[in-house]
N, C-alpha and C positions, 0 to 999 in steps of 0.2 A: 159258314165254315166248311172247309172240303173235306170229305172225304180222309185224304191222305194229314191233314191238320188233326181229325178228331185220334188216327190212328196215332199220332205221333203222338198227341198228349197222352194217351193210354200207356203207351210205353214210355215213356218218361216216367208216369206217377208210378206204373208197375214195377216198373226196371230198383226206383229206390225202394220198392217195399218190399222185392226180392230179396236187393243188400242185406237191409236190417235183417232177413231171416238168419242169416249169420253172425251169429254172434262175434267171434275174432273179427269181422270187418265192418262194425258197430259204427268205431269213432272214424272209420273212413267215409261213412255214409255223405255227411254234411259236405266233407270235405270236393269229393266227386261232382258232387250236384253244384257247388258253388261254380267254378268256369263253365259249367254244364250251362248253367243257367247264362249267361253274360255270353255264350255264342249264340244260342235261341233266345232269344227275349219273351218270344208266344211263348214258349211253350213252358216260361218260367213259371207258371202258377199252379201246373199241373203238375212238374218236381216236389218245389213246394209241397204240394197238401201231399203228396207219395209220402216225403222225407217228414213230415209230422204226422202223418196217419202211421207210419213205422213205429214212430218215437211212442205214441201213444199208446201202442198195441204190445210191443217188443221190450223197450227199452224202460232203466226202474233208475230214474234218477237218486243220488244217495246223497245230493251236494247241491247246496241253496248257492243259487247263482250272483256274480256280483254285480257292482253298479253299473259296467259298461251292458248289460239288456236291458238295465233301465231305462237307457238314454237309447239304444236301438229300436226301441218296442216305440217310446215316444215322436222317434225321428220316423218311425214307419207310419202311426197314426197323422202323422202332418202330411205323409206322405201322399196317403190313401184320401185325404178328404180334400188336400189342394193342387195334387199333382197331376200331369195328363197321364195319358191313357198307357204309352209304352213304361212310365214313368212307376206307376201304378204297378205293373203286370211284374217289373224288374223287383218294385221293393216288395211285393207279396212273399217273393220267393227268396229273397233277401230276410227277411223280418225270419219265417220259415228255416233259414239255415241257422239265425241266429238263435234261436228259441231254442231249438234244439241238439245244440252242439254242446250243452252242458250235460242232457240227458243221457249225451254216449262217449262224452271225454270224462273218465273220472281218478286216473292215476299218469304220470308221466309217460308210460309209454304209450298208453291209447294218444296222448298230443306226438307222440313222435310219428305214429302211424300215421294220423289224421296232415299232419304237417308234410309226410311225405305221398301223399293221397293225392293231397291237393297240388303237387309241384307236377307229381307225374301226370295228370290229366290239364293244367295247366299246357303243360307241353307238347301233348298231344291234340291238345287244342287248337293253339297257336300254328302247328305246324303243319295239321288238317287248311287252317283258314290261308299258308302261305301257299300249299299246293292250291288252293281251290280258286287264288288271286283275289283274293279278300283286300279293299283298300278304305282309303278315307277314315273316317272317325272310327267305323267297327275294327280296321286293322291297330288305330291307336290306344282302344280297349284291351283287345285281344292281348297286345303286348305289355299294356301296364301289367295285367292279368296275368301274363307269363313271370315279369319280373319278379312280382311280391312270389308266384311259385319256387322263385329262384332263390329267393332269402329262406321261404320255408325249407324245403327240403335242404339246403346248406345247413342252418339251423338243426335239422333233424339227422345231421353227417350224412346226407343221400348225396355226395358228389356228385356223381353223374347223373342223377336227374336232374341238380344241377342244371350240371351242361346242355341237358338236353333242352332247357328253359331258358337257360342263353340261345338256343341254337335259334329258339321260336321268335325269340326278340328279332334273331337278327333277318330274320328270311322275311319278316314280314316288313311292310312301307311306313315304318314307324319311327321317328327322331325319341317320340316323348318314351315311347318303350326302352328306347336304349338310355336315356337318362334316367329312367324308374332305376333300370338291368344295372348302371353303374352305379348308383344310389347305394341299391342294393348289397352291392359285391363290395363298398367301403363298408357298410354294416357289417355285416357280418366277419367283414378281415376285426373291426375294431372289435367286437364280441367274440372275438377269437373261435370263431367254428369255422374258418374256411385258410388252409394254408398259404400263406405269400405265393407259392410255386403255383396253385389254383389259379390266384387273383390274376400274374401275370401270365400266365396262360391265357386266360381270360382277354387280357388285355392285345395280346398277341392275334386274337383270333378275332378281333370286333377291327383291328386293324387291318387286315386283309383282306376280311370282308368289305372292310368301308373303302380299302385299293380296286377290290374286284368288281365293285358296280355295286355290292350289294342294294338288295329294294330300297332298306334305309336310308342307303346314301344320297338316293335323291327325294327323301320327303322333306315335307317344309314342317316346321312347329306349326301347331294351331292356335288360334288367340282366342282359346277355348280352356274357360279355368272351372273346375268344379265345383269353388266356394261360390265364386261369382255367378254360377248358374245354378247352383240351388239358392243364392238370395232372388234371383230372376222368377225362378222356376215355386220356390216354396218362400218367401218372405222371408225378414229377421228372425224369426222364428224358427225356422228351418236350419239358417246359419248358424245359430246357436246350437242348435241340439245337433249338429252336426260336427262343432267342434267341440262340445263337451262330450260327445260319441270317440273321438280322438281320443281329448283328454284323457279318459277314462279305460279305452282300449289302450295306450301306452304302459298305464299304472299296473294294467293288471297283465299284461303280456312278462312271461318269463324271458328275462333276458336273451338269451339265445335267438327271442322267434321275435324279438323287436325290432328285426333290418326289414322283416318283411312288411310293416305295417310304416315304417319311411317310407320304404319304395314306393308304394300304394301313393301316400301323400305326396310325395315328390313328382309321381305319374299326374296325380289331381290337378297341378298348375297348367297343364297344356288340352287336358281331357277335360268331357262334361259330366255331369255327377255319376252316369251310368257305369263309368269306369272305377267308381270307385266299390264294387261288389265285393271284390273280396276282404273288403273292411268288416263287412258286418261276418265272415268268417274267422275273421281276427277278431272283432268283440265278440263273438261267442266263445273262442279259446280263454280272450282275457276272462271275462263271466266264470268260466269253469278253475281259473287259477286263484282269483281273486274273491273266493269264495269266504264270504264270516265266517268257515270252519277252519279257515286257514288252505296255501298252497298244494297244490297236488303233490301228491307223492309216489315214488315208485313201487312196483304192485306188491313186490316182495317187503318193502317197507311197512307198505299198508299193515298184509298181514301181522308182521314181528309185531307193530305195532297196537294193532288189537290185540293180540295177545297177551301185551306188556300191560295194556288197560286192564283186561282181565285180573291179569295178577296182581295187580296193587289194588284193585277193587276188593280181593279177594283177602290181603293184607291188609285194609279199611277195619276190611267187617272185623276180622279177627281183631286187631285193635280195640276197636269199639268192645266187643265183648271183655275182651282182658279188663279194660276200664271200669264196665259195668260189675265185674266179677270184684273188682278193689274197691267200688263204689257201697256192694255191699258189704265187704269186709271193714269197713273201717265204720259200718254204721251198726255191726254184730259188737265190735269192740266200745263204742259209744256207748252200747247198752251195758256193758261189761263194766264199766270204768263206774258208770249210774248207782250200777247195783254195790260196788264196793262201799261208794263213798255213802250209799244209804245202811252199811251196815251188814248185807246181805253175805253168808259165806262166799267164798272165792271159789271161783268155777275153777274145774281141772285145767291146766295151763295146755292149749292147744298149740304144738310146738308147726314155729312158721315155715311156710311152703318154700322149699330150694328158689332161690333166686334164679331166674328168667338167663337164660344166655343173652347178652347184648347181640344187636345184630352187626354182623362182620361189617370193618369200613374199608373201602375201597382201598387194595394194596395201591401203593405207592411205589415207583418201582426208583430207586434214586437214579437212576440216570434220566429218566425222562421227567419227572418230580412230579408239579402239579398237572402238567400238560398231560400226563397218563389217565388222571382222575378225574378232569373236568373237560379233556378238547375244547383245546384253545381251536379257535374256527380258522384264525389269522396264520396260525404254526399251520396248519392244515391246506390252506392256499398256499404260503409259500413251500411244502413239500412236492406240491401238484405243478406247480410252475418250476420248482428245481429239477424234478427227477420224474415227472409224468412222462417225459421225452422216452423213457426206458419204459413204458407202459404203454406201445401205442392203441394198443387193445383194451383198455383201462380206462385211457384219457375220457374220454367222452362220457364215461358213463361218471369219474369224477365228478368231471364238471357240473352237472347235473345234478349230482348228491349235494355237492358246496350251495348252490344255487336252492335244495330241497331244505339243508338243513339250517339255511341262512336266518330266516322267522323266527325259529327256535329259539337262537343266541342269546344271551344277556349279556349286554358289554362283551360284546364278543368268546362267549364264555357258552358251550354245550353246557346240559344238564345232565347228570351222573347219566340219569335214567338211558342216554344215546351214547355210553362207553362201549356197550357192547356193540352196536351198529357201526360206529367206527371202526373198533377191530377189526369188524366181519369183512368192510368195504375196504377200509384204507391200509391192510394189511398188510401186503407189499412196501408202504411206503415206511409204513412204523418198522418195519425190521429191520 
């Protein structure tokens, strides 16, 4: 190893262990390293151990990760013991992003951060390898790689970094990039985070490009498929755990950030497995969503919501006591009731304790009837799709709530316990 290779792993593994020393740029860590790694492939294992020696030191996971690291961890283990060498070097630092993207995604906005992390250095990626003349299979990575960046950060409303991960699709020699790039930009029109006027923009500028010679215009498809080459490359076994890695990362991806893990799969059909990196980016998001504790939530939520824990804990115990409190009163009266019927004079009559105030029920306001008292989840989508349009500063962060407080539900029915949190949020729309 040269010289100038030992240096570059130093800085690679130092560069993310620097990151983590920043706390606000935590949940972007995983996210950077991941195209990071998929332009260098050497130097991927030395990111890696940086971005889990970070996790380890820095970062305090709160949230038991879900099943798509099971099937990451597994698909990494087959990796490592049947795959060659570059094969190897890429999932170390793959497995690495995955493992660790729960221990610093832990409320919605840390995934919006980390989703637009990943787009902007996506893009600067790609757009690095177009100035540099990057071709062949590494330009048809590079751009799947851009694409899925293009879903995330849309997904996370970053427009224009966006664009700027279209711009990388298109500069560089890639057909299968630009059918990731359009995959992509259908996702997210139908998940509605990306405006019609966007889309054909979008489409206005892949066509001019493809008038003006663009590099893409003259690359050929590859008859190079990812499933096919990790059955090649790691056995049925591989194939399996690599679509139950799918599976899995689909379930647990928040709607919004599910164009980017199409794209990724749509890229797979014409690329070889290495292209598929920023998957294990996306099973670490899903991992973090999909958590037994239940969905992520926003940070402001969090708190209210430990809060709210508190106070009905705190409502429990007193409970509990009041009970125990009647529990013995009605076993003083037992005794009382004994001694009469044994003959025994009659105790002084202890005259009984004021009645308890009932606890107040949820005013009812008659024009908006039950839907005041229980948020209805259904009246609350269609207020967001009728009159969000007046909210464009609003909209996004709706969405998101709907999307947070969707688990919740009962037959489409909030719990009292979340009237206040709707107020707080959807108060504009209720007045």
């Amino acid at each position: 190893m040269s010289p100038d290779e030992v240096a570059g792993f130093v800085g690679l593994g130092a560069g993310a262990l620097v990151l983590t020393t920043h706390r606000g740029l935590n949940p972007a860590v995983p996210a950077i390293a991941a195209p990071a790694a998929v332009a260098w492939p050497h130097g991927a294992p030395a990111l890696g151990a940086g971005v889990v020696l970070g996790a380890l030191t820095l970062a305090r996971p709160h949230r038991l990760p879900g099943p798509a690291l099971l099937f990451a961890l597994a698909l990494a283990i087959v990796i490592a013991v049947t795959g060659d060498g570059g094969l190897v070097r890429g999932g170390a630092a793959a497995v690495a992003i995955a493992v660790v993207t729960p221990a610093f995604v832990r409320t919605i906005e840390d995934l919006v951060l980390a989703c637009t992390a990943f787009g902007l250095t996506s893009a600067v990626v790609a757009l690095g390898a177009a100035v540099a003349g990057v071709g062949g299979v590494r330009a048809d990575i590079l751009a799947v790689a851009a694409a899925a960046g293009l879903a995330a950060s849309a997904g996370a409303g970053a427009r224009s970094i966006a664009a700027a991960d279209l711009a990388g699709v298109l500069a560089l020699p890639s057909k299968s990039g630009l059918i990731a790039a359009a995959v992509a930009i259908v996702g997210v029109l139908v998940v509605r985070r990306l405006p019609s006027i966007d889309a054909i923009l979008a489409a206005l500028a892949t066509a001019i490009a493809w008038l003006a010679g663009a590099p893409f215009a003259h690359a050929h498809l590859r008859h190079v498929n990812a499933f096919t080459d990790t059955y090649h490359r790691l056995g049925s076994v591989g194939v399996v755990l690599f679509v139950l890695l799918l599976g899995t990362t689909v379930w647990g991806l928040p709607r919004p950030f599910a164009p980017g893990l199409v794209a990724a799969a749509a890229g797979a059909v014409f690329v070889p497995l290495e292209a598929t990196a920023p998957l294990w980016l996306l099973a670490g998001f899903a991992a973090s969503s999909s958590s037994p504790e239940g969905p992520l939530r926003l940070a402001r939520d969090e708190q209210r919501l430990v809060r709210r824990e508190l106070e009905l804990e705190a409502e429990r115990q007193a409970l509990a006591e009041e009970q125990r409190r009647l529990r013995r009163r009605r076993l003083a009266l037992d005794e009382r009731e004994a001694q009469l019927a044994a003959g025994a004079p009659a105790p002084v009559a202890v005259a009984p304790p004021p009645p308890r105030p009932s606890a107040p029920q949820a005013a009812l306001d008659p024009t908006r009837g039950l839907f005041y008292a229980y948020r209805d989840l259904a009246a609350l989508r269609r207020l967001v799709a009728e009159r969000g349009a007046e909210f464009p500063d609003r909209l996004d962060e709706w969405v998101i709530y709907l999307e947070t407080l969707e688990p919740y539900a009962e037959n489409g029915i909030l719990p009292i316990r979340f009237e206040q949190v709707v107020e707080d949020v959807f108060g504009p729309l209720l007045a």
